[in-house]
ROTOR-666029 format. One record per residue: residue in three letters; x, y, z of N, C-alpha, C in turn. Coordinates in steps of 0.001 Angstrom, whole numbers, always signed. Each point is the difference from the previous one (the first is absolute). Layout:
BEGIN
   rovo     neast    nnorth       nup    caeast   canorth      caup     ceast    cnorth       cup
    ALA         X         Y         Z         X         Y         Z         X         Y         Z
...
***
This chain:
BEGIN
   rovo     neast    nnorth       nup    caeast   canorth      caup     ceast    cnorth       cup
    UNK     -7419    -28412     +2629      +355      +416     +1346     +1282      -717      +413
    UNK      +868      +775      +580     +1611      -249      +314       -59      -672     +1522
    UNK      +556     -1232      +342      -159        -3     +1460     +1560      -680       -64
    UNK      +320      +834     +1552     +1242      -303      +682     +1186      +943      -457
    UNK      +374      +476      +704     +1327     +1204       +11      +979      +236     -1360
    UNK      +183     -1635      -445      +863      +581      -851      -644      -103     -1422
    UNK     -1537      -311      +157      -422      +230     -1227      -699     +1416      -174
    UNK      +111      +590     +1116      -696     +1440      +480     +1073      +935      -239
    UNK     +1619      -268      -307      +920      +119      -176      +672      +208     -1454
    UNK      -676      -635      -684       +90      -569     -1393     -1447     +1186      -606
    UNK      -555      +238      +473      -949      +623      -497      +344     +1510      +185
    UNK      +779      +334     +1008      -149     +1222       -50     +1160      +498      -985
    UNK     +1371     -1104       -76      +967      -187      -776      -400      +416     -1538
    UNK      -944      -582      -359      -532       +38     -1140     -1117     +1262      -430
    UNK       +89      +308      +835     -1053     +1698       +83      +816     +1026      +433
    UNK     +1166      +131      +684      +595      +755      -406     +1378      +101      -989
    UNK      -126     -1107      -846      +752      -514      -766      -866     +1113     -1609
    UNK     -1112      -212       +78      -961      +440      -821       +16     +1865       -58
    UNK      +106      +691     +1308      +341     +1370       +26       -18      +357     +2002
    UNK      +681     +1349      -232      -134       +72     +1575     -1125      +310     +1032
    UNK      -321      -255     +1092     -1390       +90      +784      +720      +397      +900
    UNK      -804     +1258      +817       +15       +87     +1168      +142     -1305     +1092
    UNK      -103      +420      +846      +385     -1415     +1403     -1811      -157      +139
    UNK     -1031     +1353      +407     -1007      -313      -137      -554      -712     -1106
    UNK      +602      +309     -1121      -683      -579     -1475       +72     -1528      -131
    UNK     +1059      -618      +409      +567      -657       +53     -1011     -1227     +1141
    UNK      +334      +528      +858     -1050      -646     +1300     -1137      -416      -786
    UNK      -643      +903       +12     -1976      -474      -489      +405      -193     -1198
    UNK      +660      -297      -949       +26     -1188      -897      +308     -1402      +510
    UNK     +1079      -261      +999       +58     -1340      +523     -1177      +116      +960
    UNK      -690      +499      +798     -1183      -585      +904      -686      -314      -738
    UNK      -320      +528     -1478      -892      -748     -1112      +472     -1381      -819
    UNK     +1172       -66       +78      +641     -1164      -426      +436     -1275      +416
    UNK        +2      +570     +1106     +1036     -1131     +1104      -816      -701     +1483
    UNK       +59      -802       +95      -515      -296     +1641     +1269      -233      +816
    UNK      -126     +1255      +561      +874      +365     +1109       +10      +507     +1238
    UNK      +273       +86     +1059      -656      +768     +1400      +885     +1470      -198
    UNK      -560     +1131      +914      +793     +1292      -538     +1357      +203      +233
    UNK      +445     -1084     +1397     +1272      +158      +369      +999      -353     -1139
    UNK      -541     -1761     -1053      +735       -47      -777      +484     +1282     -1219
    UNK     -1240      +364      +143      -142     +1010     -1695      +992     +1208      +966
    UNK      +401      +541     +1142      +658      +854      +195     +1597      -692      +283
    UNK       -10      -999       +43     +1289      -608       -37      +453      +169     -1349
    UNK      -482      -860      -718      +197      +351     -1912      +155      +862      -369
    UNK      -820     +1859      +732      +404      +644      -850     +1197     +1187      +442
    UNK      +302      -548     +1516      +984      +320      +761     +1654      -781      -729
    UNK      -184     -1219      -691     +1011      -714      -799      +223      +724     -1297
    UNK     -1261      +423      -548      +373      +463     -1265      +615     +1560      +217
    UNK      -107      +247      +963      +286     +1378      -361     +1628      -328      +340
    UNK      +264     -1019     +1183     +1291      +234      +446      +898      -525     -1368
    UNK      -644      -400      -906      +646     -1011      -771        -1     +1185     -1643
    UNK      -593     +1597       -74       -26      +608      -494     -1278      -382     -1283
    UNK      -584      -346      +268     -1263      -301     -1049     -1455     +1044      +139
    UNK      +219       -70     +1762      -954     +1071      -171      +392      +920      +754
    UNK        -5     +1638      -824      -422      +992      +824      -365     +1100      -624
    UNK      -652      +813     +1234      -982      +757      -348      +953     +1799     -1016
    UNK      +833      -281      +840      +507     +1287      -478      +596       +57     -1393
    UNK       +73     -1070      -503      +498      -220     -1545     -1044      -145      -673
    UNK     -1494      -415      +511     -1161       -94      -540      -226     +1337      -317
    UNK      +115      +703      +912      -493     +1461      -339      +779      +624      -691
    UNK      +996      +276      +171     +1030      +686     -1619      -871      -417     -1234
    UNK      -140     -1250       +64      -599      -957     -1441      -841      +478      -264
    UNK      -952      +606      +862     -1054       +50       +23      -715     +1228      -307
    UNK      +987      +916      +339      +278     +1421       -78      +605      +302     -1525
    UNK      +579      -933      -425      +159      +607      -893      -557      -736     -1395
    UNK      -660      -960      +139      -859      -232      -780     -1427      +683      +173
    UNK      -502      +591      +560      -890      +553      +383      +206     +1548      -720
    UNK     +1212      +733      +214      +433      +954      -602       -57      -222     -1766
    UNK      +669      -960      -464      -293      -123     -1304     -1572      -304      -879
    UNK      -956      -220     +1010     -1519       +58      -482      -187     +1514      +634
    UNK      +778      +634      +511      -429     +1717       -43     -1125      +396     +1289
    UNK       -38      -830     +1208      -117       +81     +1230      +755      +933      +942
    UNK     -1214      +632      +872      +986     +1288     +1097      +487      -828      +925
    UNK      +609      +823      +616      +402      -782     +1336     -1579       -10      +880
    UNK      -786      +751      +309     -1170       -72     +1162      -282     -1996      -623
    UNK      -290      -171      -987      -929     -1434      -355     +1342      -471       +20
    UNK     +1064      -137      -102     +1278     -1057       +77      -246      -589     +1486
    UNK      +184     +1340     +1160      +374      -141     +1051     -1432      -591      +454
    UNK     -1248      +263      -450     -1025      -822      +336       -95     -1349       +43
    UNK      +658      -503     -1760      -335      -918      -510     +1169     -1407      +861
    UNK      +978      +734      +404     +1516      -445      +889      -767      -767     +1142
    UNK      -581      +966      +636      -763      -377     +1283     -1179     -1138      +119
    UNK      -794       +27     -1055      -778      -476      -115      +631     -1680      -218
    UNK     +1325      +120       -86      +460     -1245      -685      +964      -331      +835
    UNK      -187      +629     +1497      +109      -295     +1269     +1959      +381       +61
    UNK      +202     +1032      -350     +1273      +444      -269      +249     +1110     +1353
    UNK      +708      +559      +686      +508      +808      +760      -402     +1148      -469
    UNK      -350      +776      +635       -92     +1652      -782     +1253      +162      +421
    UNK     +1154       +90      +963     +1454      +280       -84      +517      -468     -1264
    UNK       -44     -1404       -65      +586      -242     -1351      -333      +208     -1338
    UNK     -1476      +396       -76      -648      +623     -1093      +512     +1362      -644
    UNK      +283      +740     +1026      +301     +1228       -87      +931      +245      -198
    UNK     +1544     -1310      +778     +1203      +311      -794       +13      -611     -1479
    UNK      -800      -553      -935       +27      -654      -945      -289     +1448      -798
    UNK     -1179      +330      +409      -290     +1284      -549      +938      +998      -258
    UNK      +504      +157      +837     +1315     +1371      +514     +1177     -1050     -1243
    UNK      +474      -751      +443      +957      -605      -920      -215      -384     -1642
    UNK     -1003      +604      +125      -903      -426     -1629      +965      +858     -1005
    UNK      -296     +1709      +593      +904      +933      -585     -1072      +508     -1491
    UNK     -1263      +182      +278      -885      +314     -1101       -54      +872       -78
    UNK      -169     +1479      -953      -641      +808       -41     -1553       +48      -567
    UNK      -932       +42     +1398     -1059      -277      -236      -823     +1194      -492
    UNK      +111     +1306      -266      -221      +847      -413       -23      -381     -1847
    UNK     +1385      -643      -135       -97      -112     -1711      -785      -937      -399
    UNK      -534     -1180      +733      -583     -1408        +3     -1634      +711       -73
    UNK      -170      +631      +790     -1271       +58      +122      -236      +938     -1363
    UNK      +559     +1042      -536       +60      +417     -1321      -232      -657      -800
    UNK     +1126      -738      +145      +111     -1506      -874     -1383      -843      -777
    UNK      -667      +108     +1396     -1996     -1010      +233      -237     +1337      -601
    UNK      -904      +721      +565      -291     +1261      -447      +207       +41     -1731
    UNK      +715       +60      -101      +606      +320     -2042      -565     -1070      -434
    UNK      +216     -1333      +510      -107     -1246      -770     -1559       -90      -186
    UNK      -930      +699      +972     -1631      -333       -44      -615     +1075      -422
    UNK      +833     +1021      +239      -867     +1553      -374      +264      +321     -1063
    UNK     +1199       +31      -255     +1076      +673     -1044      +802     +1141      +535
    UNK      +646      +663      -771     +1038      +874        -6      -563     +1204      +963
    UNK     -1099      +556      -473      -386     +1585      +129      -939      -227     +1510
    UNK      +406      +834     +1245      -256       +69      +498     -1318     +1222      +406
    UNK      -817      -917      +430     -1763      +578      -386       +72     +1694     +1295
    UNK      -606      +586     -1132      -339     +1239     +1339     -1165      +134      +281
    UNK     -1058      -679      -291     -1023      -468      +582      -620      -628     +1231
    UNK      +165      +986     +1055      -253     -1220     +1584      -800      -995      +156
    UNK      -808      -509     -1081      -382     -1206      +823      +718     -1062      -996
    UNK      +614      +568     -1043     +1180     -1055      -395      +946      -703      +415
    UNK      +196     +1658      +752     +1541      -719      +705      -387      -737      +957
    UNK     -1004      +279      +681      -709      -791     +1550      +374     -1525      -582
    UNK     -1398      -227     -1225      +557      -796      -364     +1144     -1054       -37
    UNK      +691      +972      -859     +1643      -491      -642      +759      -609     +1850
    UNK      -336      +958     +1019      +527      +182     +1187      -774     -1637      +928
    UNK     -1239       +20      -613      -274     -1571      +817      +708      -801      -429
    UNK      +114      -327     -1272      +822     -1011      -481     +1013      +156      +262
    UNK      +879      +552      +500     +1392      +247      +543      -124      -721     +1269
    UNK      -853      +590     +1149       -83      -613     +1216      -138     -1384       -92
    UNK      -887      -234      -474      -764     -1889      -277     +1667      -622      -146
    UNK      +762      +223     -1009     +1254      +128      -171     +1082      -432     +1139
    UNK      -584      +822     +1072      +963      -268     +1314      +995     +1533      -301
    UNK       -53      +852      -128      +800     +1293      -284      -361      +716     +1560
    UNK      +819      +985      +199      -490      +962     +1077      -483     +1215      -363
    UNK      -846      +569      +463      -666     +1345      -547     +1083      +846      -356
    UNK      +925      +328      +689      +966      +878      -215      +970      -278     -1505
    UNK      +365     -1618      +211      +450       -28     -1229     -1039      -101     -1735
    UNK     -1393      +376      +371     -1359      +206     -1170      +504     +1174      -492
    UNK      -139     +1032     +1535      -414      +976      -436     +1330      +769      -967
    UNK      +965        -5        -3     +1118      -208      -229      +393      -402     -1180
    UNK      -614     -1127      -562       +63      -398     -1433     -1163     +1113      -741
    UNK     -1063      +593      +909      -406      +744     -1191      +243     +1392      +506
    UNK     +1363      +660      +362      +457     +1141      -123     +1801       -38      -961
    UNK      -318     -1471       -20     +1307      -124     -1424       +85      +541     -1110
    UNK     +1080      +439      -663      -291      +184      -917      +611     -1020     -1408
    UNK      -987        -2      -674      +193     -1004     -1090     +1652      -351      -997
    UNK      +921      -792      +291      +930      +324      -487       +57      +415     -1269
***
């Protein structure tokens, strides 16, 4: 346990030294770390940001687009953003600035678990179609991958 400002300071230094956190993420790791009152912990993280260490809107690009490369929709990105106490404004421009075509991505999942041949069997595709959602995809962009045609 960390006590006094600039060892509460040193800790967060070193955690986001490690990878980037939200400002929420960030917080409830030092209230678990640190003995501090809340005014300090919003002073600290009012310094780090002015001081460019933390912010949220570079978290989310990061975040967005590592999330994209494990083959995630936007619905569970923009969930998963929030949940990690992120802006839905700024979530959404991370999203928008991502520049994905999520139509080919979700193909992408789809091919990689199903395979190639797209089932004409309805409770396949239902199927094939949950695992898309779970995914974070939008219905529109499901339904869509299975009126493609196979290159």
């Amino acid at each position: 346990m960390y006590e006094g400002a600039h060892d509460c300071e040193a800790a967060a230094v070193r955690l986001l030294a490690q990878r980037e956190h939200s400002r929420r993420e960030l917080a409830q790791k030092l209230r678990q770390r640190c003995e501090c009152d809340t005014d300090s912990l919003n002073r600290l993280l009012e310094r780090l940001q002015e001081l460019g260490y933390l912010d949220d809107t570079r978290y989310a690009g990061m975040f967005v687009r590592s999330s994209v490369t494990r083959g995630r929709g936007p619905q569970r990105i923009a969930y998963e953003l929030r949940d990690r106490g992120v802006d839905d404004i700024i979530a959404a421009q991370a999203l928008a600035e991502a520049d994905v075509d999520w139509q080919a991505l979700a193909a992408e999942q789809r091919e990689k678990k199903f395979g190639r041949v797209i089932p004409a069997d309805y409770k396949e595709r239902a199927r094939q179609s949950r695992f898309l959602a779970g995914r974070g995809f939008y219905m529109d962009t499901i339904k869509a991958v299975f009126q493609r045609r196979p290159d």
